[in-house]
FIKOLZA-1660 file (N, C-alpha, C; in steps of 0.1 Angstrom, whole numbers, plus 5000, padded with zeros to 4 digits):
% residues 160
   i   px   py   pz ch aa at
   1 9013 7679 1909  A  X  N
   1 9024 7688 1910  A  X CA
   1 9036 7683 1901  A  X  C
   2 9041 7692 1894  A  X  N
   2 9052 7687 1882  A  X CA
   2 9062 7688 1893  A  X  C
   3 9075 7676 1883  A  X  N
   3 9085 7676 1893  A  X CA
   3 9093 7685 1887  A  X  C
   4 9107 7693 1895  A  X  N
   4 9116 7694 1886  A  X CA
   4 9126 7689 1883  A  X  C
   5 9129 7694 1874  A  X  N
   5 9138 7686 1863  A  X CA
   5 9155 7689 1863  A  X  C
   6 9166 7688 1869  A  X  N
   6 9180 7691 1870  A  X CA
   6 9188 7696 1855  A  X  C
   7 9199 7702 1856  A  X  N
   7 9207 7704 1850  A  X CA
   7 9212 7688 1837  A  X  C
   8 9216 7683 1846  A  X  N
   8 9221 7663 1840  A  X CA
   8 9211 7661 1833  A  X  C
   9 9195 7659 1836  A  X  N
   9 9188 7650 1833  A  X CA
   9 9181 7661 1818  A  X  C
  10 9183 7673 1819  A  X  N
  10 9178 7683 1808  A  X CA
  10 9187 7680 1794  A  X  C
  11 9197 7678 1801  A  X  N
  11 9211 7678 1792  A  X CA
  11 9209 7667 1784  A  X  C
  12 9206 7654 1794  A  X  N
  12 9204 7642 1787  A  X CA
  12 9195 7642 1777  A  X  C
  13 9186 7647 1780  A  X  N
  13 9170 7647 1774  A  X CA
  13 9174 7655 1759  A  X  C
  14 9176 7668 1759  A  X  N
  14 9182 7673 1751  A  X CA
  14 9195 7669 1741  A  X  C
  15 9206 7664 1745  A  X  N
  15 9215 7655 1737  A  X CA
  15 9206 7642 1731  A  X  C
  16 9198 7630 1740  A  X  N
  16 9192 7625 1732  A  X CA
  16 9182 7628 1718  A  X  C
  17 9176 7636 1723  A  X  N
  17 9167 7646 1710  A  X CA
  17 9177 7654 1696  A  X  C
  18 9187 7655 1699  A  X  N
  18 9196 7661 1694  A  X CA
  18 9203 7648 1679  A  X  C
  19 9206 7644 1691  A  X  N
  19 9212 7628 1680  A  X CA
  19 9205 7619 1676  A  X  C
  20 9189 7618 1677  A  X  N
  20 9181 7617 1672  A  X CA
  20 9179 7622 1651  A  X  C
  21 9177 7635 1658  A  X  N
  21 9175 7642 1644  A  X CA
  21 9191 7642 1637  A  X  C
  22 9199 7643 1643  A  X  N
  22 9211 7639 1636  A  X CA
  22 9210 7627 1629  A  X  C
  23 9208 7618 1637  A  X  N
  23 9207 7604 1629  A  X CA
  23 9196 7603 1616  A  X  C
  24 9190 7613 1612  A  X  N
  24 9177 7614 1609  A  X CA
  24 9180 7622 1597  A  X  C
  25 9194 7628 1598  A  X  N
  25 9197 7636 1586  A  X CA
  25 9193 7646 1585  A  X  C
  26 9188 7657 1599  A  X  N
  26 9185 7669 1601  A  X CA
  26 9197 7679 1601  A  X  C
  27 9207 7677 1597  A  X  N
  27 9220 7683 1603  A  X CA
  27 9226 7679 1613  A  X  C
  28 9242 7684 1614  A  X  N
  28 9255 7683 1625  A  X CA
  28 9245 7681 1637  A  X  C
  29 9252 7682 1647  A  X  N
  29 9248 7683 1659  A  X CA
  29 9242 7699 1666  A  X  C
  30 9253 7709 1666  A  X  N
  30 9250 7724 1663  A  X CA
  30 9232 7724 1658  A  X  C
  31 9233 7724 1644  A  X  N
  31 9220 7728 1641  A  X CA
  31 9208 7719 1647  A  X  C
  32 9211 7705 1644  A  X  N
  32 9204 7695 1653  A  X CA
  32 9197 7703 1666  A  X  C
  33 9208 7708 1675  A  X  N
  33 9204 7711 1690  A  X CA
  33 9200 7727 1684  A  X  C
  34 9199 7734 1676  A  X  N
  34 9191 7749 1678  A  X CA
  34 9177 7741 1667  A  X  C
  35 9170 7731 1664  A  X  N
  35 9160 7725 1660  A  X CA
  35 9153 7720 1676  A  X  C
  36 9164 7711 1679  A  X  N
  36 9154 7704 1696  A  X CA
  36 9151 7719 1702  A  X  C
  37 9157 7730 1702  A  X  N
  37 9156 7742 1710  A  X CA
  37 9143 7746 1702  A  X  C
  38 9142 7748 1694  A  X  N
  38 9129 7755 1689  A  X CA
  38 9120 7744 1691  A  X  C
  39 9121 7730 1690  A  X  N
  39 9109 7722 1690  A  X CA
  39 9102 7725 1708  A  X  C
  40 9109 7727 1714  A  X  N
  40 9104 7728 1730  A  X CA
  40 9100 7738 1732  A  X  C
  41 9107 7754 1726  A  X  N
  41 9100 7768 1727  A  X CA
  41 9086 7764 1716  A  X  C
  42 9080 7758 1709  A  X  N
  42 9071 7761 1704  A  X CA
  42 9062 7749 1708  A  X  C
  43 9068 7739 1715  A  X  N
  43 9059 7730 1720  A  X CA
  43 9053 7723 1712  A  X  C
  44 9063 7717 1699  A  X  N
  44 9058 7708 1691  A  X CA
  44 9069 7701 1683  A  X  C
  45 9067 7690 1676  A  X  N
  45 9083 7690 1669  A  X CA
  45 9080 7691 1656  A  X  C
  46 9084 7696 1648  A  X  N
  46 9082 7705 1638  A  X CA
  46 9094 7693 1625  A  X  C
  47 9103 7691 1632  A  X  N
  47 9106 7682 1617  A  X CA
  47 9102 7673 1608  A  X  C
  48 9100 7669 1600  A  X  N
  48 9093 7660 1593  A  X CA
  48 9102 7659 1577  A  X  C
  49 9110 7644 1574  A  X  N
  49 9102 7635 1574  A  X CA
  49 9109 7627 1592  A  X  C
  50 9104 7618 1598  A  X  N
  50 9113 7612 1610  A  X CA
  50 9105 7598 1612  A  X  C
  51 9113 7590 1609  A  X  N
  51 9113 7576 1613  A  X CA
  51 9100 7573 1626  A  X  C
  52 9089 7561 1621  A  X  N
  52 9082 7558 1633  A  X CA
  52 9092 7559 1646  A  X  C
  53 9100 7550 1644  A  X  N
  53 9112 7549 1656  A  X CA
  53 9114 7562 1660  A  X  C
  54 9119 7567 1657  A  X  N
  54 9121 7583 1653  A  X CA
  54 9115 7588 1662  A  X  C
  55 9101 7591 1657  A  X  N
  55 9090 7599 1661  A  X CA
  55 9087 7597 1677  A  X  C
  56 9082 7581 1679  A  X  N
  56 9079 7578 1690  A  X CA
  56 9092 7583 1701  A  X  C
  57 9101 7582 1702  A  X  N
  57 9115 7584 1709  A  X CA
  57 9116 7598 1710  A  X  C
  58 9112 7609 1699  A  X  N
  58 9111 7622 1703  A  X CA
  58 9101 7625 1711  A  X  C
  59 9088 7617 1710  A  X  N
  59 9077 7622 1717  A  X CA
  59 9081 7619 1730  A  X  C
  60 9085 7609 1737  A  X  N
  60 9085 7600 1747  A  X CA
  60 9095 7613 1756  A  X  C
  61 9103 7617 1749  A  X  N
  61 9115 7627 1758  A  X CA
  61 9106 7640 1760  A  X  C
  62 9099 7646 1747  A  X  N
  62 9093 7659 1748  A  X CA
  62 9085 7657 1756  A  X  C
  63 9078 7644 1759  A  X  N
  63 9070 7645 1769  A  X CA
  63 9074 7646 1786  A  X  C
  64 9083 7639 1783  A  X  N
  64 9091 7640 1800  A  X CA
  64 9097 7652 1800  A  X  C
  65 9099 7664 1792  A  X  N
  65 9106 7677 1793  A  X CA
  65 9092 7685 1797  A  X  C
  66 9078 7682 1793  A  X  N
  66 9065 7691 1797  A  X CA
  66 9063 7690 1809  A  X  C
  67 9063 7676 1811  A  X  N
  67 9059 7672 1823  A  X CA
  67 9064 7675 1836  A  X  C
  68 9071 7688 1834  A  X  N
  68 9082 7687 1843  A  X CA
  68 9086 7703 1844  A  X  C
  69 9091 7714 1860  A  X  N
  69 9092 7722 1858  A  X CA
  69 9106 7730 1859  A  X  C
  70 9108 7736 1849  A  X  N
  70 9123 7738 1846  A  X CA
  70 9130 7752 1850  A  X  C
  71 9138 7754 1855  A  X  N
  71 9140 7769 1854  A  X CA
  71 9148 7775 1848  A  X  C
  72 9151 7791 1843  A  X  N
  72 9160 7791 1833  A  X CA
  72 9169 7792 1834  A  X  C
  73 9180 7786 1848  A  X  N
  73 9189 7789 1847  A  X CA
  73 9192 7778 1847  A  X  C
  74 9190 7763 1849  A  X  N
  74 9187 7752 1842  A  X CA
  74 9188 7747 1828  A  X  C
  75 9174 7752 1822  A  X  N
  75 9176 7751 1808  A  X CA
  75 9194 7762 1804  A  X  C
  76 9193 7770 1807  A  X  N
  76 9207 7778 1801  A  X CA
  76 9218 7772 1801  A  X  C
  77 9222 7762 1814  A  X  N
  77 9234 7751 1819  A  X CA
  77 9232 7739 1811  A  X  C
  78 9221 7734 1809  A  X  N
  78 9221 7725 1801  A  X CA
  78 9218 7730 1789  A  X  C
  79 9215 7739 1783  A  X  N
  79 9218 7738 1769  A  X CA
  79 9236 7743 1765  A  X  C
  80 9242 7752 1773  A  X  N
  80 9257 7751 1776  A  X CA
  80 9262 7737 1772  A  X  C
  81 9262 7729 1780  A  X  N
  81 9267 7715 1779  A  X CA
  81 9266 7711 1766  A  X  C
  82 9255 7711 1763  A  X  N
  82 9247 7706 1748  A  X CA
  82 9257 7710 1738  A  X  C
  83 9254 7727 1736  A  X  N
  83 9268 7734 1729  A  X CA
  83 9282 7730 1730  A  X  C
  84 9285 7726 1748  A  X  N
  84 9305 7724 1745  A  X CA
  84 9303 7712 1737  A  X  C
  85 9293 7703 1738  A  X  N
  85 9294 7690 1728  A  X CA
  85 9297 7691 1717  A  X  C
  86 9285 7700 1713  A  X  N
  86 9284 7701 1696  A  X CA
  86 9299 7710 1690  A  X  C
  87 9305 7717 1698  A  X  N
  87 9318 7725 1693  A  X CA
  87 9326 7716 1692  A  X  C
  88 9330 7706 1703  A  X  N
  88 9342 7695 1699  A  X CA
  88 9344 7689 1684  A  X  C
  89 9326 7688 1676  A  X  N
  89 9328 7682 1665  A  X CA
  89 9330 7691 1655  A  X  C
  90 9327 7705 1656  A  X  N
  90 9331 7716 1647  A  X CA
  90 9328 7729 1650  A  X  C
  91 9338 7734 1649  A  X  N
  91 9340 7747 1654  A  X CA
  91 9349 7757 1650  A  X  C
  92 9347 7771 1646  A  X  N
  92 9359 7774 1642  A  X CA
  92 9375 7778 1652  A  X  C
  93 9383 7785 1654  A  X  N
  93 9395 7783 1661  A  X CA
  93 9390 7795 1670  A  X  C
  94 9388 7804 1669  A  X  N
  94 9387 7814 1680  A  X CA
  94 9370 7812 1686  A  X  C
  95 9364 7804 1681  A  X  N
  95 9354 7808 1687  A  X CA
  95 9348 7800 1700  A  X  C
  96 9348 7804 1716  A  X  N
  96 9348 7800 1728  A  X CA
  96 9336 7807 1736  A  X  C
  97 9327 7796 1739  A  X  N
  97 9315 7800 1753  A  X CA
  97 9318 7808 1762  A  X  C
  98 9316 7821 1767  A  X  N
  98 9320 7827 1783  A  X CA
  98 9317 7819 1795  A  X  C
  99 9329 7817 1800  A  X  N
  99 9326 7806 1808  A  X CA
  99 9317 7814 1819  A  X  C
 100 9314 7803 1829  A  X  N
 100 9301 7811 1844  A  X CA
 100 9306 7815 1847  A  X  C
 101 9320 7817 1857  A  X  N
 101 9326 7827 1863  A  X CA
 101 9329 7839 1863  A  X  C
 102 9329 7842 1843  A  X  N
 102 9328 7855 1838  A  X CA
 102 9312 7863 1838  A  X  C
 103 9304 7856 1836  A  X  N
 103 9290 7854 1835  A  X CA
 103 9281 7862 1846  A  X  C
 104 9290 7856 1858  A  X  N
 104 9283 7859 1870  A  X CA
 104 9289 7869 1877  A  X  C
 105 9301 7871 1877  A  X  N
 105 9307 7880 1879  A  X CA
 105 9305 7896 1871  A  X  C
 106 9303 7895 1859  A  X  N
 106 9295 7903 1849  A  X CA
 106 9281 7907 1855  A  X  C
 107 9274 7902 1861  A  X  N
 107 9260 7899 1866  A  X CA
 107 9263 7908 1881  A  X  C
 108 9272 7904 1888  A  X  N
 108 9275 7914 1903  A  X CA
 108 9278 7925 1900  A  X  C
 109 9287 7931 1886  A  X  N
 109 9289 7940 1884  A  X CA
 109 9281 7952 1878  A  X  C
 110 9268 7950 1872  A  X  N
 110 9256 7947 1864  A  X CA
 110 9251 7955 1878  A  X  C
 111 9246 7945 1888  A  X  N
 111 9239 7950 1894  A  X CA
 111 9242 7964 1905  A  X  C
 112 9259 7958 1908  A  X  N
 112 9265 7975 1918  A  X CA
 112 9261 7983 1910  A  X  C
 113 9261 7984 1898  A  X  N
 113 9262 7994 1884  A  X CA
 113 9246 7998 1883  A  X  C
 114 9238 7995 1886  A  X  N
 114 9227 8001 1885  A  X CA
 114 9218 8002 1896  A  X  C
 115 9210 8013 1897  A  X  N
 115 9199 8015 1914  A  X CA
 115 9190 8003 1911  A  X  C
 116 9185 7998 1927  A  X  N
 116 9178 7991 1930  A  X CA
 116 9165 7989 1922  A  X  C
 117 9160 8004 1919  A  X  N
 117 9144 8012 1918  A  X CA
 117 9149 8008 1896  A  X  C
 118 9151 8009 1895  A  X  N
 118 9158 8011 1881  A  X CA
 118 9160 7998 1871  A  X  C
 119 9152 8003 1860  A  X  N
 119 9153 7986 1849  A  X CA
 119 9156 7996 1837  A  X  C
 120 9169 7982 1831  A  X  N
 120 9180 7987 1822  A  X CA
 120 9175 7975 1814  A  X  C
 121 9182 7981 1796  A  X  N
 121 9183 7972 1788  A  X CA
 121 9194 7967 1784  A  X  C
 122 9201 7954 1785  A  X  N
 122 9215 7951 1779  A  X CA
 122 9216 7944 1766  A  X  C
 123 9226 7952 1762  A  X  N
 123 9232 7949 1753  A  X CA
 123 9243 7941 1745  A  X  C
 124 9244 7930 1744  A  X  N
 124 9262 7921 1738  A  X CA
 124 9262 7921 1727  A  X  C
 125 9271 7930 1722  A  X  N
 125 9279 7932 1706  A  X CA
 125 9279 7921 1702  A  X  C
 126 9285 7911 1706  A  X  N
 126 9291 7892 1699  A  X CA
 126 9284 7882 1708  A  X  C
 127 9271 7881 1706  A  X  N
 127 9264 7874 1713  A  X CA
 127 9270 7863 1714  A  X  C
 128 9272 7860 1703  A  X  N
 128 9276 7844 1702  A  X CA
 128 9269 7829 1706  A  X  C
 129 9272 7823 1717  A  X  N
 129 9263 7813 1718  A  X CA
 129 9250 7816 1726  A  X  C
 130 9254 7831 1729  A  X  N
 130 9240 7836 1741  A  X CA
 130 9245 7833 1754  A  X  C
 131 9253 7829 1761  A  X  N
 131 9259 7819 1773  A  X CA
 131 9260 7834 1783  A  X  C
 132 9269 7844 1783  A  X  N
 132 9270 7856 1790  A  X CA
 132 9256 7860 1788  A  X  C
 133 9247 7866 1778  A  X  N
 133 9236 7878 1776  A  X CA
 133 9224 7866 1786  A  X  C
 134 9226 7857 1782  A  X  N
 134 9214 7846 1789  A  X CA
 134 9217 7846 1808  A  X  C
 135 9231 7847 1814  A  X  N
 135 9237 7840 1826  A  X CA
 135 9234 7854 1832  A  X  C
 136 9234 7870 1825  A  X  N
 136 9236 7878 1832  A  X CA
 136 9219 7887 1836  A  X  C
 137 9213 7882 1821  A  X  N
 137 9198 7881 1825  A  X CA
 137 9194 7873 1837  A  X  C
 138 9196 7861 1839  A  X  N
 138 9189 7848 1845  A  X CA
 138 9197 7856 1865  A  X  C
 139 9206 7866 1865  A  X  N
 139 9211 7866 1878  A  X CA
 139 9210 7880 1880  A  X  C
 140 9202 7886 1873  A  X  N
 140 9199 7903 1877  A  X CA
 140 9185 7905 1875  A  X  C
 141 9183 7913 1889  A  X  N
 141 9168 7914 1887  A  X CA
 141 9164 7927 1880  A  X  C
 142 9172 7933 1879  A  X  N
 142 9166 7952 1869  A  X CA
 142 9164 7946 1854  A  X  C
 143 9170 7937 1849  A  X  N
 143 9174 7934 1840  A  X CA
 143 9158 7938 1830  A  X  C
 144 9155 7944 1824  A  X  N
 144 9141 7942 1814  A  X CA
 144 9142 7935 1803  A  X  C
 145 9152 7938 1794  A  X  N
 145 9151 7935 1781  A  X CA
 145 9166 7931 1777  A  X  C
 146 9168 7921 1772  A  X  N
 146 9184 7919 1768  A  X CA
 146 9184 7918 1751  A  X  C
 147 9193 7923 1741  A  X  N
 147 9196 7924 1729  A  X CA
 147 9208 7919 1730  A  X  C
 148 9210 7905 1716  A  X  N
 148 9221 7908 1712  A  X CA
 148 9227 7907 1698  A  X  C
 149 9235 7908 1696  A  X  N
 149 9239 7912 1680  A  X CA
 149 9250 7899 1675  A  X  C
 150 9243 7889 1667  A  X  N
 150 9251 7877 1665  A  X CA
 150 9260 7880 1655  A  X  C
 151 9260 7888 1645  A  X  N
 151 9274 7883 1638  A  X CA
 151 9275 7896 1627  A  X  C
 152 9290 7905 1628  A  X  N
 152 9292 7920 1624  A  X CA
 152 9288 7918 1607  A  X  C
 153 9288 7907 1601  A  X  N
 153 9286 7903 1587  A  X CA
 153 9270 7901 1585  A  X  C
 154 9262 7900 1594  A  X  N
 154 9245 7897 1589  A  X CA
 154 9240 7908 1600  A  X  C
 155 9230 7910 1603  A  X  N
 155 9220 7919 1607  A  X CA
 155 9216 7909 1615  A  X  C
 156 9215 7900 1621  A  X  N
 156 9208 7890 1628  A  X CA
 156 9208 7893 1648  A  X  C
 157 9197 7893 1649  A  X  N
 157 9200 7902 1661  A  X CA
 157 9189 7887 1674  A  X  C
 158 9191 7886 1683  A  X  N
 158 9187 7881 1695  A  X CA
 158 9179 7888 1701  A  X  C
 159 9170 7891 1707  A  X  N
 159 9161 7896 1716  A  X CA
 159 9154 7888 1731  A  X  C
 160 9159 7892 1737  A  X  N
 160 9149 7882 1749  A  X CA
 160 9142 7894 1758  A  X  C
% end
């Protein structure tokens, strides 16, 4: 039986992995942590070149993140955390995470707003870090399909 895995200890696991490849000369921290993010959605770690040291230290974490069962409102909190880190070191002036309280509140409102019997698709104009489109998915059950639209200058769109 896998165990699971907390909010703290995801966070840790993922900031380690993160500053890892930073040190490694994969990019800031930011891109660093959307690399650890895709190395775990694809279940492999995909950078190369990385230090023996390196390597072994990524394996050793990826392996304690398999091993283990996570949920996604978990992964979402701790990759949050991950994010307020990486903004402290650069970020531009207006741009701020929806905190939970809006999130979830958004999510009660979400749900009075639609019948029980009934699955909707949502949509966030300024996706941004994903933090609202991710918290309001992860707390509504009609929810089918969420879209969001990252930035009014590129076409780059989110899908979950």
């Amino acid at each position: 039986m896998k165990r699971q895995l907390d909010v703290d200890q995801l966070f840790h696991t993922l900031d380690t992995m993160t500053e890892i490849l930073t040190e490694e000369g994969h990019g800031q921290y930011l891109e660093a942590l959307a690399q650890t993010g895709e190395n775990l959605f694809r279940g492999e770690i995909l950078q190369e070149p990385l230090s023996d040291g390196a390597m072994d230290n990524m394996d050793a974490l990826f392996k304690q993140v398999h091993d283990t069962s996570i949920e996604k409102e978990t992964v979402r909190k701790a990759f949050q955390l991950a994010i307020i880190k990486g903004m402290k070191q650069s970020v531009q002036p207006h741009h701020a995470m929806t905190p939970d309280g809006i999130a979830v509140f958004s999510s009660y409102l979400i749900q009075r707003l639609i019948g029980a019997d009934q699955k909707v698709t949502v949509y966030d104009p300024a996706v941004g870090t994903g933090n609202l489109l991710t918290a309001v998915m992860n707390h509504t059950d009609n929810i089918e399909k969420g879209i969001g639209l990252k930035s009014m200058s590129r076409s780059s769109t989110l899908r979950m």
